[in-house]
C-alpha positions as a Python dict, from the first residue, in 0.01 Angstrom:
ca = {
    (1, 'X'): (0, 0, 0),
    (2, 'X'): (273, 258, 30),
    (3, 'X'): (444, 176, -242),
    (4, 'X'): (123, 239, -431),
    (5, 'X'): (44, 517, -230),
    (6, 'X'): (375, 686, -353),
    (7, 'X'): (309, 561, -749),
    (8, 'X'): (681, 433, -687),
    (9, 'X'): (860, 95, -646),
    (10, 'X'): (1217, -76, -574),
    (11, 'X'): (1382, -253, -847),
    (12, 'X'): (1677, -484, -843),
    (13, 'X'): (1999, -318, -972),
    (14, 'X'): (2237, -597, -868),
    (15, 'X'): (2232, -912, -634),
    (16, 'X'): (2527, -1059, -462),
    (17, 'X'): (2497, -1380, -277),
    (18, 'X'): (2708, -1715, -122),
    (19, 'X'): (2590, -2020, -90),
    (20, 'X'): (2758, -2235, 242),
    (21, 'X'): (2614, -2547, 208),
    (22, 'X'): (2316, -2729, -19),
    (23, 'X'): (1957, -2690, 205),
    (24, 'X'): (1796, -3031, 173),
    (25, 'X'): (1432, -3013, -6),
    (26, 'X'): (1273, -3030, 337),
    (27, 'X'): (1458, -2783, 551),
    (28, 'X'): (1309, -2515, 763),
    (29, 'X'): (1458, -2190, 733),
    (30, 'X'): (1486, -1886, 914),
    (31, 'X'): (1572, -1528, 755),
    (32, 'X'): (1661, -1189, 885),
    (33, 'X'): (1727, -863, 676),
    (34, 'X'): (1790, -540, 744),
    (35, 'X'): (1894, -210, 520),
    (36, 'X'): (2220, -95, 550),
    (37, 'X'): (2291, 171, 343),
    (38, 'X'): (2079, 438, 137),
    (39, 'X'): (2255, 643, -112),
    (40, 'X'): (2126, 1019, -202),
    (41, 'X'): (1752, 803, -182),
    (42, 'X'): (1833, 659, -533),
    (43, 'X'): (1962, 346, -431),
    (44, 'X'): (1873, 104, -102),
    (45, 'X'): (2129, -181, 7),
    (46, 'X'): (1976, -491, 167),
    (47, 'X'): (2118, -750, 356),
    (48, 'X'): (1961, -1091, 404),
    (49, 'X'): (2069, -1409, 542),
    (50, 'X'): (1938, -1726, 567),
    (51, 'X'): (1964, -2019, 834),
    (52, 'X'): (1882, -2394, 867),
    (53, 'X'): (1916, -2358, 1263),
    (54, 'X'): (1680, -2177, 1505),
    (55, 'X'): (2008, -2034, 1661),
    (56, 'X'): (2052, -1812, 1325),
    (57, 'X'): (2412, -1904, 1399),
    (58, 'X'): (2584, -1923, 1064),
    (59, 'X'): (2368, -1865, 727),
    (60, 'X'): (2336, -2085, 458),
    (61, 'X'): (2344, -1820, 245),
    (62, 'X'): (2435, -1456, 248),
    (63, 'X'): (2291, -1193, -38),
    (64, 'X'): (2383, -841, -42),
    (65, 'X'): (2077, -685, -241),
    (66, 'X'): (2121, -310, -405),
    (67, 'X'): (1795, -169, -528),
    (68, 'X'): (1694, 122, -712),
    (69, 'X'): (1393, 376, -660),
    (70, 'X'): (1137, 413, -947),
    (71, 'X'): (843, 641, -1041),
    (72, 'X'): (626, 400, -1190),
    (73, 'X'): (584, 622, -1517),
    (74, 'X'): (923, 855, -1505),
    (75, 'X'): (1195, 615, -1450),
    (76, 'X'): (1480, 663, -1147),
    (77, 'X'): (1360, 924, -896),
    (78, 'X'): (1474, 987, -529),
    (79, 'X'): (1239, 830, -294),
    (80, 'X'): (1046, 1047, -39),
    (81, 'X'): (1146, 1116, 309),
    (82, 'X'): (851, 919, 453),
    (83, 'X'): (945, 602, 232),
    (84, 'X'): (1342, 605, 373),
    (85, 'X'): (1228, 656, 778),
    (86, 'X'): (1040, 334, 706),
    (87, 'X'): (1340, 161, 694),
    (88, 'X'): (1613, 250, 966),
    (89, 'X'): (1955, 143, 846),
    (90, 'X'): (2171, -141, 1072),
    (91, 'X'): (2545, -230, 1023),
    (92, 'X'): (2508, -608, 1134),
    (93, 'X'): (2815, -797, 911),
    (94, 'X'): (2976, -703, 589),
    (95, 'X'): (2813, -671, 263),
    (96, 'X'): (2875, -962, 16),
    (97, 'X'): (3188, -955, -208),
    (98, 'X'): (3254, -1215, -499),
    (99, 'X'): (3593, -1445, -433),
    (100, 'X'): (3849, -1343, -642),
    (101, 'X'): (3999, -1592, -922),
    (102, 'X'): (4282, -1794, -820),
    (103, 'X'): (4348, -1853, -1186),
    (104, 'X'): (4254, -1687, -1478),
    (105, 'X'): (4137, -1882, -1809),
    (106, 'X'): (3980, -1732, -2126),
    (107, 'X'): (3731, -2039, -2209),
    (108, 'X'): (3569, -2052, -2543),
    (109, 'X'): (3182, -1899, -2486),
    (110, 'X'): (2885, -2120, -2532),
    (111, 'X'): (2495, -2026, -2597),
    (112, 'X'): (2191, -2059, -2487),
    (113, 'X'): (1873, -1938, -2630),
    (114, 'X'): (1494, -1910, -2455),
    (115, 'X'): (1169, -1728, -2499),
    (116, 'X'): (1024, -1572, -2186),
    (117, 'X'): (741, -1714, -2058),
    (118, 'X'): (418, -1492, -1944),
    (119, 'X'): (415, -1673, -1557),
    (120, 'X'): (743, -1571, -1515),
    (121, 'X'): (707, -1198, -1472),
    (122, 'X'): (664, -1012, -1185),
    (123, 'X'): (441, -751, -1054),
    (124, 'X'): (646, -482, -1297),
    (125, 'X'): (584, -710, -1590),
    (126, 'X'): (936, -837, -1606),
    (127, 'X'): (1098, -1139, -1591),
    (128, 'X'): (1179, -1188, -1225),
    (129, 'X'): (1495, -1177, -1043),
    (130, 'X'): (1540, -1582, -979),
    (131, 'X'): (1510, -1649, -1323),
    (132, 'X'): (1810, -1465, -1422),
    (133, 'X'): (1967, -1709, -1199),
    (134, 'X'): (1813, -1986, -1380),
    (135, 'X'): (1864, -1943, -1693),
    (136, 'X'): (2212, -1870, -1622),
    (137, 'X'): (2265, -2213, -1479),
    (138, 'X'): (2103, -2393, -1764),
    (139, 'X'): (2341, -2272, -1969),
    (140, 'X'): (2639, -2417, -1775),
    (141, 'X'): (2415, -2718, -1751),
    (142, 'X'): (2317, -2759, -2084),
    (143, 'X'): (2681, -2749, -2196),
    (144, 'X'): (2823, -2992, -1884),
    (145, 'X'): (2572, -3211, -2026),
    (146, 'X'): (2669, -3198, -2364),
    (147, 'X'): (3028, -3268, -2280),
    (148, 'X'): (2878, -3584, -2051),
    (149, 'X'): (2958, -3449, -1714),
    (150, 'X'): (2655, -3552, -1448),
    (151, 'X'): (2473, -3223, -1415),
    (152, 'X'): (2322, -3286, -1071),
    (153, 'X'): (2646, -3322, -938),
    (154, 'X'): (2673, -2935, -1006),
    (155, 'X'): (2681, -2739, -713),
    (156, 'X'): (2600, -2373, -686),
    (157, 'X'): (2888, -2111, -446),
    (158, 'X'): (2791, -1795, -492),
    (159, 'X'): (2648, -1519, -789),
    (160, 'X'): (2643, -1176, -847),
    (161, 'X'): (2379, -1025, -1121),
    (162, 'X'): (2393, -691, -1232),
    (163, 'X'): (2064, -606, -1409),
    (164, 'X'): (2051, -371, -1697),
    (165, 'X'): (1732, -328, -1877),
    (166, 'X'): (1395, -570, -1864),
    (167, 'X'): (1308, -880, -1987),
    (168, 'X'): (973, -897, -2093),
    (169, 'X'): (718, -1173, -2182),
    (170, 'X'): (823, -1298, -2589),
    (171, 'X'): (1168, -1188, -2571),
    (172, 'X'): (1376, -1434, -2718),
    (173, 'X'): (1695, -1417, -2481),
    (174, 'X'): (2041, -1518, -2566),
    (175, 'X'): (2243, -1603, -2281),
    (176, 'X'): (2641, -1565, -2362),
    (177, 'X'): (2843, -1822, -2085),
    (178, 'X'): (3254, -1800, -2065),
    (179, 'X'): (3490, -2011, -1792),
    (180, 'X'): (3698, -1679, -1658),
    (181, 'X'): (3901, -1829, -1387),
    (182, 'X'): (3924, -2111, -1123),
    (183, 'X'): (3866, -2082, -747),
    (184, 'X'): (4039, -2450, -718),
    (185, 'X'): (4009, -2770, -926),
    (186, 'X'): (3669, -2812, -827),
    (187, 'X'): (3518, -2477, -832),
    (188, 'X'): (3460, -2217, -1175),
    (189, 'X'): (3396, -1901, -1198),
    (190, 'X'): (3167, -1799, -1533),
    (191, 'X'): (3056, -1458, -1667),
    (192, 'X'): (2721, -1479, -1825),
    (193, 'X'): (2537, -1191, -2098),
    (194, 'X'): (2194, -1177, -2120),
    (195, 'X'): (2045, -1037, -2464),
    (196, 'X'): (1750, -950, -2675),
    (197, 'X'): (1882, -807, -3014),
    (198, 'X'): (2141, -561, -2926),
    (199, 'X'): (1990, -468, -2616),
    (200, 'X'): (2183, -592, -2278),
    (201, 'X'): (1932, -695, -2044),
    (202, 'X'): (2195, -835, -1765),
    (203, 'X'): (2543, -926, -1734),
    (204, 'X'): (2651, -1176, -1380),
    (205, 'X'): (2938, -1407, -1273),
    (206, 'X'): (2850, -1774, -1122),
    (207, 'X'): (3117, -1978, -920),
    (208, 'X'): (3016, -2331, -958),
    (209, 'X'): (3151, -2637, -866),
    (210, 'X'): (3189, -2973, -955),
    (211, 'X'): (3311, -3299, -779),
    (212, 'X'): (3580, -3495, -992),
    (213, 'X'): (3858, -3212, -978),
    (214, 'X'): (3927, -3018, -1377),
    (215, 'X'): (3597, -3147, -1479),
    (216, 'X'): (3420, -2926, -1524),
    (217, 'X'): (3695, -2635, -1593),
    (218, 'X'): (3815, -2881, -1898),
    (219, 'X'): (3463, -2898, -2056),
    (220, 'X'): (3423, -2490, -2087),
    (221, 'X'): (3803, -2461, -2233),
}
């Protein structure tokens, strides 16, 4: 109702998050998040973490969330006073931050094509955040498979999206996926580009791992 109120909304600019450990299908999970930093009221940073104990001890995954402020028919706008006291900042733990590449490797890129569906916009009409993710990681499946690796034994580390312009329902998207580096011999680091036409919708990086060490590094060479 504010949001509405204020004929405004939040939109993702760029998502940061680490994965500690695979959450079983049947897990409960507990979440806390907080806003940490505001900048001129263009831009809100959110933190959220997520837990598989009660104790909220050590997340399962951390995300580091910036997101801008939108008139609903103008585009980018400062948000209003009222809108920014609704959410007090906290400095809890540090934001997210990407690992750095142990080793650098210029693989040879590989594509993926898809039309977006209708049921997977959200409430702005686009596609919605997750399914950047997604699509992403069917790319690096698609291709594992191709070169016979077992894709299930794929394991997800951590992701960083930077979004750029919309998806919307019909697009036909061409996702662009390059190995850049190695964390170790089990773990890659990709850059993904996200297309329709000669518009760039999104560009991320994906660290993904893989159990049998130089698998999955050799099949993206």
């Amino acid at each position: 109702m504010r949001y509405l109120e204020a004929g405004s909304a939040y939109v993702m600019r760029l998502m940061t998050m680490e994965h500690t450990h695979e959450i079983p299908p049947i897990a409960s999970l507990w979440a806390t998040t907080w806003v940490s930093e505001n900048r001129r009221g263009l831009v809100s940073v959110r933190e959220i973490r997520l837990y598989d104990d009660e104790a909220m001890q050590d997340p399962v995954i951390r995300a580091t969330q910036e997101w801008a402020h939108v008139d609903r028919r103008s585009g980018l706008k400062r948000a209003p006073p009222e809108l920014i006291a609704a959410f007090p900042l906290l400095t809890r733990d540090p934001s997210v931050e990407l690992p750095a590449p142990a080793t650098a490797i210029d693989g040879t890129p590989s594509e993926f094509r898809f039309k977006c569906w209708h049921i997977w916009r959200d409430a702005l009409g686009h596609l919605n955040h997750p399914d950047y993710v997604d699509v992403c990681d069917e790319s690096i499946y698609q291709h594992a498979h191709a070169k016979g690796l077992a894709t299930e034994k794929l394991v997800a580390h951590a992701e960083k999206m930077l979004y750029r312009s919309s998806i919307e329902a019909g697009d036909d998207v061409l996702v662009t996926t390059r190995l850049v580096g190695t964390l170790d011999e089990t773990r890659c680091i990709f850059r993904h580009r996200l297309t329709v036409g000669e518009k760039l919708c999104a560009e991320s990086t994906s660290v993904r791992g893989y159990p049998e060490p130089g698998a999955l590094s050799e099949a993206f060479l």
